[in-house]
C-alpha positions in Angstrom: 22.1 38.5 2.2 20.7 42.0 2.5 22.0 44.4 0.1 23.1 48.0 1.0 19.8 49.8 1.0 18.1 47.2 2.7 21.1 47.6 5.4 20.3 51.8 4.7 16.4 51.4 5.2 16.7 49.1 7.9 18.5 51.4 10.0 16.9 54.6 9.3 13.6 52.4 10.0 14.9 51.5 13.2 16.2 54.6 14.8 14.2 56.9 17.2 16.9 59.8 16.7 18.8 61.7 14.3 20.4 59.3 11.7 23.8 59.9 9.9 26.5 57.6 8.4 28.7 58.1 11.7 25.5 56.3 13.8 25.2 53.6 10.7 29.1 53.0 11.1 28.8 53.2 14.7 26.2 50.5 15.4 27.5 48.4 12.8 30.9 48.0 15.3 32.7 50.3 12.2 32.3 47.3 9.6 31.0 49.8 7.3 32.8 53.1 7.6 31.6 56.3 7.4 33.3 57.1 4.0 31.8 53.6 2.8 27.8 55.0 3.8 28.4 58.8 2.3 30.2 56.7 -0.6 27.0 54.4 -1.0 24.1 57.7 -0.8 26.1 59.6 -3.7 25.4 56.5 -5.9 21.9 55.9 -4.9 19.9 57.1 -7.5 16.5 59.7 -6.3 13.7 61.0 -7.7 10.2 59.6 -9.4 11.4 57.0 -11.7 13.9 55.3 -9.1 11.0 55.1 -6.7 8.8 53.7 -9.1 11.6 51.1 -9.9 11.4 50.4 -6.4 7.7 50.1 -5.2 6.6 48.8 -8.8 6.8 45.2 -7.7 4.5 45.9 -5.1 2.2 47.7 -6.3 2.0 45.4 -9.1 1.4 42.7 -7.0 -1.1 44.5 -5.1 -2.9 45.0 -8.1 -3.2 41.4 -8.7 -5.2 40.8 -5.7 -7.3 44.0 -6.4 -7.8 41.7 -9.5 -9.5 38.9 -7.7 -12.0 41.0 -5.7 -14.8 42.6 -6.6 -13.8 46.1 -5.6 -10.5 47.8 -3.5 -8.4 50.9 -3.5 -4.7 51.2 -4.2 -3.4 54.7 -2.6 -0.3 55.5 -2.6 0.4 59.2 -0.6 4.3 60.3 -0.2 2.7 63.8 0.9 3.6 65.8 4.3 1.0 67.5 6.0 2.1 70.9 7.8 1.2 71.0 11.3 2.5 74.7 11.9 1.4 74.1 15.5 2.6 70.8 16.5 5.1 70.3 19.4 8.3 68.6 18.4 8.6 65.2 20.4 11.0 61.5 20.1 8.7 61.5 16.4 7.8 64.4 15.4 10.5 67.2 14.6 10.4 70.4 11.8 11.1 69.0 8.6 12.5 71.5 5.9 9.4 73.0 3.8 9.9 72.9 0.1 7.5 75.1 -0.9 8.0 77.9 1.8 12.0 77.2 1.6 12.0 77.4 5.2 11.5 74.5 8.1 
């Protein structure tokens, strides 16, 4: 059975627009409510260590097979690029710019 953040990734995964909990109660038929999903994100712990606690398996398993061969890279890169100049399409929109506190 998936659990709630597979449910969560899933979705945001496989949506080509704007995702909120109304569109993840909506397409669900209103199993999971809206209150349920805003409920659900407040828990969900962020930040360094809960992504490590999430992509540790995985990288630990990719390590193993690194292991076995004579040579190999492991790159993980959670890094945005600014492209000041790029046209907003169905994929690409302005994202909110940390470091210039502006989008």
């Amino acid at each position: 059975m998936k659990t709630d953040m597979d449910l969560y990734t899933d979705y945001l995964l496989s949506s080509f627009g704007p995702t909120t909990a109304t569109g993840l109660s909506k397409m669900l038929d209103k199993a999971v409510s809206h209150a349920d999903v805003i409920r659900f994100l407040s828990q969900v712990e962020s930040g360094s260590k809960a992504l490590w606690e999430q992509v540790k398996p995985f990288v630990r398993s990719a390590e193993k097979e690194l292991d076995k061969q004579e040579s190999g890279f492991l790159v993980i890169d959670d890094s945005i690029i600014e492209k000041a100049y790029s046209d907003e399409n169905g994929l690409v929109t302005v994202h909110y710019d940390h470091s210039k506190a502006s989008t």
